[in-house]
Backbone bond lengths (Angstrom), bond angles and torsions (degrees), N, CA, C in turn:
res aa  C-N    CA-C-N  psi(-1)  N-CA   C-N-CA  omega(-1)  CA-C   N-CA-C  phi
1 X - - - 1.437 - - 1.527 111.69 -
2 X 1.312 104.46 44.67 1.967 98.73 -173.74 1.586 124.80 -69.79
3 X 1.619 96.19 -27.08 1.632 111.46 148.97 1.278 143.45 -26.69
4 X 1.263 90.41 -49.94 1.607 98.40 -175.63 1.788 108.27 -128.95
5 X 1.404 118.55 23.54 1.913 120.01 -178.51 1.302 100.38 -95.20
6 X 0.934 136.14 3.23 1.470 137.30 160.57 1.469 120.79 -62.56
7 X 1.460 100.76 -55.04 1.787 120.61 179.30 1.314 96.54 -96.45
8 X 1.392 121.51 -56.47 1.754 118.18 178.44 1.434 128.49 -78.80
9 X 1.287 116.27 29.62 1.333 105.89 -163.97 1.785 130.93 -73.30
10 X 1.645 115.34 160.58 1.484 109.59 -109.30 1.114 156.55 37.14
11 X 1.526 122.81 15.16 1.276 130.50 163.49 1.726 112.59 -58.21
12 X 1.330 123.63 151.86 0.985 149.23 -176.29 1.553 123.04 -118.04
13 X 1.566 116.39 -168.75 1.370 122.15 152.28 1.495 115.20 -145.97
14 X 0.956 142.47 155.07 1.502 139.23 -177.78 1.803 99.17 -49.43
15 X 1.280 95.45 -81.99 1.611 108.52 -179.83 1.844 102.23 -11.33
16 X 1.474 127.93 -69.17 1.275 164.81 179.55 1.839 98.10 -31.54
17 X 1.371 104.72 -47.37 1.561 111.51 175.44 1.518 128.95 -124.21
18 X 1.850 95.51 31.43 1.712 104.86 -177.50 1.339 123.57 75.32
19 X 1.267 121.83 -6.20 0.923 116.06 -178.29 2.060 109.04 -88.40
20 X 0.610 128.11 12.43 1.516 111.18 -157.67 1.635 103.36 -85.73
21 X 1.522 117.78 -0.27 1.240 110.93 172.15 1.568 108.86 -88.59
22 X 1.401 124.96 -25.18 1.353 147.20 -151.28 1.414 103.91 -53.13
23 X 1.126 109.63 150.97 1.831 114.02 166.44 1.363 93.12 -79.57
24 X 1.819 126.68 158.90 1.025 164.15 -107.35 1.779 87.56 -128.41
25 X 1.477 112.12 -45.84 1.564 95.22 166.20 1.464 119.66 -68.31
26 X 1.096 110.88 -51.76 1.567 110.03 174.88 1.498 125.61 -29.95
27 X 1.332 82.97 -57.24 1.982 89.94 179.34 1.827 107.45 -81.22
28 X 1.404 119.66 -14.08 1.468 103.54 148.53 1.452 137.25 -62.12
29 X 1.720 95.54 -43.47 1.707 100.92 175.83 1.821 95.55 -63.50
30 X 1.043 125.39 -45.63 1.933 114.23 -172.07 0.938 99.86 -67.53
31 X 1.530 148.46 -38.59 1.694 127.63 170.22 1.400 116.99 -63.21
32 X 1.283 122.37 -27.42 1.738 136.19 -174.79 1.670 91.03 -68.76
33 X 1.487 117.74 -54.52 1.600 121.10 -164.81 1.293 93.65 -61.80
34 X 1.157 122.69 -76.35 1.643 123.66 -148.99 1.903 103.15 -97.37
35 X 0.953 124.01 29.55 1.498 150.11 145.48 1.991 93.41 58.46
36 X 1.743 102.92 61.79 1.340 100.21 173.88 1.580 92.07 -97.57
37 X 1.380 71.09 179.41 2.207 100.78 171.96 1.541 118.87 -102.85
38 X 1.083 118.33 79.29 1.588 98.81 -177.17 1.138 109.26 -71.30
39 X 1.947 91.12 143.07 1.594 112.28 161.48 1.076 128.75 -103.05
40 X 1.084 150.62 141.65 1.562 140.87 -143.11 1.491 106.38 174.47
41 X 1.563 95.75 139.82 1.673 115.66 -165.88 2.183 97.60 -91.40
42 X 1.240 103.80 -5.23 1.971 79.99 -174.35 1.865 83.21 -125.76
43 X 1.540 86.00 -157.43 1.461 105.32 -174.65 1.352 110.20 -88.61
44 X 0.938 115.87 -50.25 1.949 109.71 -164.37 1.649 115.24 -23.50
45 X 1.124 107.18 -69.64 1.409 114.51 174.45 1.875 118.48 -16.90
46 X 1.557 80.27 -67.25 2.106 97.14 164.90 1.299 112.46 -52.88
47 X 1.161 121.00 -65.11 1.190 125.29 171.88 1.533 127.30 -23.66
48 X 1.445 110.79 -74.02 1.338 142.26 148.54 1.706 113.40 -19.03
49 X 1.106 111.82 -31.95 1.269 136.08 -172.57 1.693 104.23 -83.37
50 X 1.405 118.84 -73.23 1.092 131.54 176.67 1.449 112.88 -34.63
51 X 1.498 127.04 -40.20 1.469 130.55 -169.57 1.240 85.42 -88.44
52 X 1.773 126.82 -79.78 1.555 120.73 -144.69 2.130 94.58 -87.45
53 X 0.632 130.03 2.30 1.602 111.08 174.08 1.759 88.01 78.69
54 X 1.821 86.78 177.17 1.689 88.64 169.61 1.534 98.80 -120.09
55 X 1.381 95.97 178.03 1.738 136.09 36.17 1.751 85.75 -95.35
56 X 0.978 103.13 158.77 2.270 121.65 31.34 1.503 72.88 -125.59
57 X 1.563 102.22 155.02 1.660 149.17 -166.39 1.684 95.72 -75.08
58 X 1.016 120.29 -157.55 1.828 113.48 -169.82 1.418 92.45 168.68
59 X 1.452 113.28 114.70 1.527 134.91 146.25 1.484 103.31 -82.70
60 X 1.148 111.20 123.35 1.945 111.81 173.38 1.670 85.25 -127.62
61 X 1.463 87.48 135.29 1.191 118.38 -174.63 1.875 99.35 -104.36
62 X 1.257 111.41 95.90 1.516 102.50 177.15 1.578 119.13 -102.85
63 X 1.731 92.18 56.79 1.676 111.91 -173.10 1.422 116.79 -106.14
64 X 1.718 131.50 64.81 1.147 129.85 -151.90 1.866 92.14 -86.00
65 X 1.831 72.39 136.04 1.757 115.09 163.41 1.915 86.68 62.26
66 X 1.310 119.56 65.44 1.179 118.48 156.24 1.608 99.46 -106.13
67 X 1.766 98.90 155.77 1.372 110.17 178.14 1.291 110.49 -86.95
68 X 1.140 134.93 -171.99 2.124 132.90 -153.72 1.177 94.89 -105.82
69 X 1.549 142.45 -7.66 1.273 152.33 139.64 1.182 109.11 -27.08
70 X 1.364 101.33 -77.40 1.202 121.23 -159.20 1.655 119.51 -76.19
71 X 1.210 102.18 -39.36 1.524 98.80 150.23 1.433 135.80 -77.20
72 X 0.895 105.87 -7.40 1.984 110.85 170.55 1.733 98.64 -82.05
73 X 1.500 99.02 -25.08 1.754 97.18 -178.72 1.626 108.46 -70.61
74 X 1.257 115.62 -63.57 1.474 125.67 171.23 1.604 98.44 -38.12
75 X 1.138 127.44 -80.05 1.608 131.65 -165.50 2.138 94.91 -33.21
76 X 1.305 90.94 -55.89 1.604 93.10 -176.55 1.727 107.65 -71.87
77 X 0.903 155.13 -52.82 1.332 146.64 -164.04 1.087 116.92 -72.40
78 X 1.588 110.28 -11.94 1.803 120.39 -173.11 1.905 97.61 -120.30
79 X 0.855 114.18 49.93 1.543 107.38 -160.42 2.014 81.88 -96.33
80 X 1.051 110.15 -77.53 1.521 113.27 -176.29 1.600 106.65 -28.60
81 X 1.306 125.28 -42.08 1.835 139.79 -179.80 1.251 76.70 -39.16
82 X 1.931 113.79 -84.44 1.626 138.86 -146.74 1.280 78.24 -20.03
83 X 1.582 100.86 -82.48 1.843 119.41 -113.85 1.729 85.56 -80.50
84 X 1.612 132.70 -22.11 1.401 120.68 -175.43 1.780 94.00 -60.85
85 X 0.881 117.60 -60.92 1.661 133.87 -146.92 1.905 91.41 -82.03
86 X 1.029 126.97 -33.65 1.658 110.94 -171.89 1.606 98.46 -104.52
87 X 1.141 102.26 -44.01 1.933 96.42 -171.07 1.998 104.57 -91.39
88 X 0.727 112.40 -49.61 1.793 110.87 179.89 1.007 101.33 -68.81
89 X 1.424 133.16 -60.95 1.485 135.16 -153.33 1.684 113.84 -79.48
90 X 1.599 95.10 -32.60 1.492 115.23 178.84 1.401 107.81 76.70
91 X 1.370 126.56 21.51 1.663 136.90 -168.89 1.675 91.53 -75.17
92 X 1.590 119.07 141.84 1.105 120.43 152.68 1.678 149.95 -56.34
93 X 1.306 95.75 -17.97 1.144 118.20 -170.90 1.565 118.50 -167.39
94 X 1.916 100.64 122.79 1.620 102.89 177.48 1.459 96.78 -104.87
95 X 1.320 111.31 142.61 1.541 117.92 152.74 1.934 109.60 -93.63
96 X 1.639 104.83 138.68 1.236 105.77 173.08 2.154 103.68 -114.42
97 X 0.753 134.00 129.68 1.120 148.69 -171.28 1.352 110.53 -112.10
């Protein structure tokens, strides 16, 4: 993630910590442990949210079939959105569109 550790720093990727084969709980309980933010292109995550509450917080990216460009761009141009709405506001969940 060298893209974006400047503004995100310690950010990660699943792949990055084994997880990228993992079921969708798994890599919730590892964002819950080590107190990340997942970002994520579908619903489950939200979903997931609705039953157990948070953490972990949830950027949903509702940017279908963008390239990793283009989403490292969004992640970066909306960074002030993130951190107003998940860290100040304490909201569970941002949608980026």
């Amino acid at each position: 993630m060298p893209f974006i550790q400047n503004i995100y720093p310690n950010s990660t990727q699943v792949a990055l910590v084994g997880l990228e084969r993992a079921d969708d709980r798994v890599i919730r309980q590892y964002a819950i442990d080590f107190n990340y933010i997942i970002t994520t292109q579908d619903a489950d995550f939200y979903e997931m949210s609705l039953i157990h509450g948070q953490p972990p917080k949830i950027v949903w990216l509702k940017m279908a079939n963008q390239t990793k460009a283009q989403i490292i761009k969004a992640l970066l141009d909306n960074h002030q959105a993130i951190e107003q709405a998940l860290i100040i506001d304490n909201k569970a969940c941002i949608e980026i569109i």
